[in-house]
C-alpha positions in Angstrom: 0.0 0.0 0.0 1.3 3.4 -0.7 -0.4 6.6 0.5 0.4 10.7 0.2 -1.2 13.2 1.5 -0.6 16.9 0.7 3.2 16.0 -0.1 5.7 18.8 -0.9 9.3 19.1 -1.6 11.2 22.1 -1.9 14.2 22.4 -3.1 17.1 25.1 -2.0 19.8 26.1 -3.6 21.9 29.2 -4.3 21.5 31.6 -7.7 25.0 33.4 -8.3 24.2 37.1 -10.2 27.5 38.1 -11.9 27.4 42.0 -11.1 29.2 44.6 -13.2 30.7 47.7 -11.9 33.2 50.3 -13.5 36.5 48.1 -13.1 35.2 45.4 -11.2 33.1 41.7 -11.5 31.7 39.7 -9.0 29.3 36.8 -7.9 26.8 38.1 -5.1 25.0 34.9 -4.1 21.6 34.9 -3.3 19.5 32.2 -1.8 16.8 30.9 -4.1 13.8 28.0 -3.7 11.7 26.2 -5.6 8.7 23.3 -5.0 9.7 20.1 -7.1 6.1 18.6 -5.6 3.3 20.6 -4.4 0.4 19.3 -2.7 0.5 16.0 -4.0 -2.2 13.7 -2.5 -2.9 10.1 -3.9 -3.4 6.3 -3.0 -2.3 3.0 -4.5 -3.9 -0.1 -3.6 -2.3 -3.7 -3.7 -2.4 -5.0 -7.1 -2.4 -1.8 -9.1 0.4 -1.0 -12.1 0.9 2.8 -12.2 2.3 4.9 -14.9 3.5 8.8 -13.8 3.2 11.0 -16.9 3.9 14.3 -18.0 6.4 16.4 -19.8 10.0 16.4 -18.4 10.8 18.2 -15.4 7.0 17.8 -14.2 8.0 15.9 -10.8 7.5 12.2 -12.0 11.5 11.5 -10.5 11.4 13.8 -7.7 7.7 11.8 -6.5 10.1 8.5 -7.0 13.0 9.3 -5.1 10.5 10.5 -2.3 8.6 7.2 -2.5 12.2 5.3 -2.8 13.0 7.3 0.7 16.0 8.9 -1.2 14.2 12.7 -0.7 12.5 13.5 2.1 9.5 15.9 2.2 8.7 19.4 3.2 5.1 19.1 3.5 2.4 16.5 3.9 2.8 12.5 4.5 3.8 9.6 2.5 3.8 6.3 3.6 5.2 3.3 2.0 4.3 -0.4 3.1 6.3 -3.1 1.2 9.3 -4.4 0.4 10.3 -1.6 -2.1 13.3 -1.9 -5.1 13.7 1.2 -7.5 15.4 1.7 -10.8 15.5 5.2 -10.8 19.0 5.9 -13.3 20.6 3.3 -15.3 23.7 4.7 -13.8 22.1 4.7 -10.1 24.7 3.1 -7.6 27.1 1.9 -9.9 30.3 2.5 -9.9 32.4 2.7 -13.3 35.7 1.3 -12.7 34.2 -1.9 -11.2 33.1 -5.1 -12.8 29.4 -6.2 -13.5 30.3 -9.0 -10.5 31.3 -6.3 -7.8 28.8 -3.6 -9.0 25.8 -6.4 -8.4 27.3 -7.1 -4.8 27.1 -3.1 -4.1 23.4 -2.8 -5.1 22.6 -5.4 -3.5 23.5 -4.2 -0.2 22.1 -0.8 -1.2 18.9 -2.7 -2.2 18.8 -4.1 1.3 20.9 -7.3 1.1 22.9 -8.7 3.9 26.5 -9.2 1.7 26.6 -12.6 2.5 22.7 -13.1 0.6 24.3 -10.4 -2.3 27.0 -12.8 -2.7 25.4 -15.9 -2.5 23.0 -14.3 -5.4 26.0 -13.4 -8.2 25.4 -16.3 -9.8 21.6 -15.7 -10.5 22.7 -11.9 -11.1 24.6 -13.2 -14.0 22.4 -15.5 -15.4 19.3 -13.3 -15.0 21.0 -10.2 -16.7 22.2 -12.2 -19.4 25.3 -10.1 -19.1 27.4 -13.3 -20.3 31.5 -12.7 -20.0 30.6 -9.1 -19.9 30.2 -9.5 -16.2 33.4 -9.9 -15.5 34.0 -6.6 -17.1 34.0 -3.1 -15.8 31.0 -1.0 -15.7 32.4 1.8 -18.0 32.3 -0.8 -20.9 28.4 -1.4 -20.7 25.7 0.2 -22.7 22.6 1.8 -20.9 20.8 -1.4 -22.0 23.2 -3.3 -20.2 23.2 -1.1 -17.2 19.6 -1.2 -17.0 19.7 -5.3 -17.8 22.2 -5.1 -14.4 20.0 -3.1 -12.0 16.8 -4.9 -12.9 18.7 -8.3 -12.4 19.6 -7.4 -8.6 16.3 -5.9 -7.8 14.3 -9.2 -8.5 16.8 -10.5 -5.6 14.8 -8.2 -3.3 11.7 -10.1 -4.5 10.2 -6.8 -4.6 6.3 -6.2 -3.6 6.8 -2.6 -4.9 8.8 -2.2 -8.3 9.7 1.8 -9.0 10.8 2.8 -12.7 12.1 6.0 -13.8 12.6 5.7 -17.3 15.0 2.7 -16.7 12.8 0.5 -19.2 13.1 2.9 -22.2 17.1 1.7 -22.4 16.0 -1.9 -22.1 16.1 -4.0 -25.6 13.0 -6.0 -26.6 13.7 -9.4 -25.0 14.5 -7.5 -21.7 11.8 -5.2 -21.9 9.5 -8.2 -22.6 10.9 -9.5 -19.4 10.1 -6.5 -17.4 6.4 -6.6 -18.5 5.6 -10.1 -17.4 7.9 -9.6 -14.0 6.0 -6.7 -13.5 2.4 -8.3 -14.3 3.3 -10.9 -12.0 4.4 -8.7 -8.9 0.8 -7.2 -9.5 -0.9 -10.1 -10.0 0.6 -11.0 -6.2 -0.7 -8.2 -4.7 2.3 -6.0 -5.2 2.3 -2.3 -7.2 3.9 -1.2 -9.7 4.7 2.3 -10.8 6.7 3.8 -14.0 7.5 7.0 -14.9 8.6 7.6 -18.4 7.3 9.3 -22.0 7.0 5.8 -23.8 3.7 5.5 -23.9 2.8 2.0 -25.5 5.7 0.3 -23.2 3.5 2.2 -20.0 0.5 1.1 -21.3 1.8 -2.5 -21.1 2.6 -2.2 -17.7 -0.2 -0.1 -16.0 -3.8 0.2 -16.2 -3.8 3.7 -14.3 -2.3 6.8 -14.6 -1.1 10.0 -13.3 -0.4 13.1 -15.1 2.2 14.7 -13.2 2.6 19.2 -14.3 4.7 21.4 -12.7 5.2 19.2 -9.4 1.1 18.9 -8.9 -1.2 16.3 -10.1 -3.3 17.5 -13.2 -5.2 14.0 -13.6 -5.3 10.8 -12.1 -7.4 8.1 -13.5 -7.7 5.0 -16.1 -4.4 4.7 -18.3 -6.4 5.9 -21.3 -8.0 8.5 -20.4 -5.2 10.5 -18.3 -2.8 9.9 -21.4 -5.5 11.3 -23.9 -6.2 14.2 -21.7 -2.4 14.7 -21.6 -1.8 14.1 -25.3 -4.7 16.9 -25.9 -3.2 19.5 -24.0 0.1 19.0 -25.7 -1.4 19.3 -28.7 -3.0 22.4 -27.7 0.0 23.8 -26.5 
């Protein structure tokens, strides 16, 4: 089950103004904020496959990385039940200069893993990513398709009852991606939720039945997968 209720984030950060005077040039900082989610209220049940749209920079990652319990919020409660694994950046967690093999031990203690169970897993890491020799290699060799193939391979050791996606399965090749769709079908079909943000429409649709369309940090619709993305799809049109 995951529930929000009036959620906010703000986000703080400092706006440098270069200032020209007769001989001189400076930086005068000056202290600047902005709300990445504003009042943001919804509710997922068990069983339900959910698809955040909206144009970029709308707050479909920032509402992620809240539910993820990366961000914090300002304002308003959120409240997670379930074990939870998130693909939020192909790059999230990994580290370059190490090999597929070490990298899947990392995120699997950043996942929630005791070492020893990340460890133990490798194996199954390997043979669900499909990686081949390539897991022996370092990171900074792999494609995003690979990257993503990697991430998605240590989440299912979580056995996740809440799968988060941010975009993750547009880098995914067709035989993954067809992976990822019945994975995700069957962690709803137990019970479990599912949510996606992303702009690949027909790959969301294939994964969720609901929608919500996320605009400047607030929900604009929430509803049937259909009907949110037509409304959305109208308004771009319009604009």
């Amino acid at each position: 089950m995951i529930a929000a209720e009036g959620l906010g984030v703000q986000f703080l950060f400092n706006r440098y103004l270069r200032v020209v005077t007769p001989g001189e040039a400076r930086l005068r900082g000056k202290g600047m904020a902005t709300w990445g989610l504003q009042d943001v209220s919804f509710a997922m049940a068990p069983g339900e496959g959910v698809a955040l749209i909206g144009p970029s920079g709308s707050g479909k990652t920032t509402l992620l990385r809240v539910l993820a319990g990366v961000l914090s919020s300002d304002r308003g409660t959120v409240e997670v039940r379930g074990r939870t694994a998130s693909l939020l950046s192909v790059d999230a967690g990994l580290l370059a200069l190490l090999t597929g093999r070490e990298n899947a031990v990392l995120l699997g203690v950043i996942a929630g893993l005791r070492r020893r169970a990340a460890i133990r897993a490798l194996e199954h890491v390997k043979e669900q990513s499909g990686l081949g020799d390539a897991f022996e290699r370092p990171v900074l060799t792999y494609s995003q398709g690979m990257k993503a193939r990697l991430g998605l391979a240590v989440a299912e050791e979580v056995d996740p009852q809440i799968l988060l996606l941010d975009e993750v399965h547009e880098a995914l090749d067709h035989e993954f991606r067809h992976f990822l769709t019945e994975r995700a079908r069957e962690i709803v079909a137990a019970g479990g939720i599912v949510i996606a943000a992303g702009h690949d429409h027909p790959m969301l649709a294939r994964l969720c039945t609901r929608a919500i369309w996320m605009h400047e940090g607030s929900v604009r619709a929430d509803g049937a997968f259909e009907d949110v993305q037509n409304r959305y799809l109208e308004a771009v049109g319009e604009r």
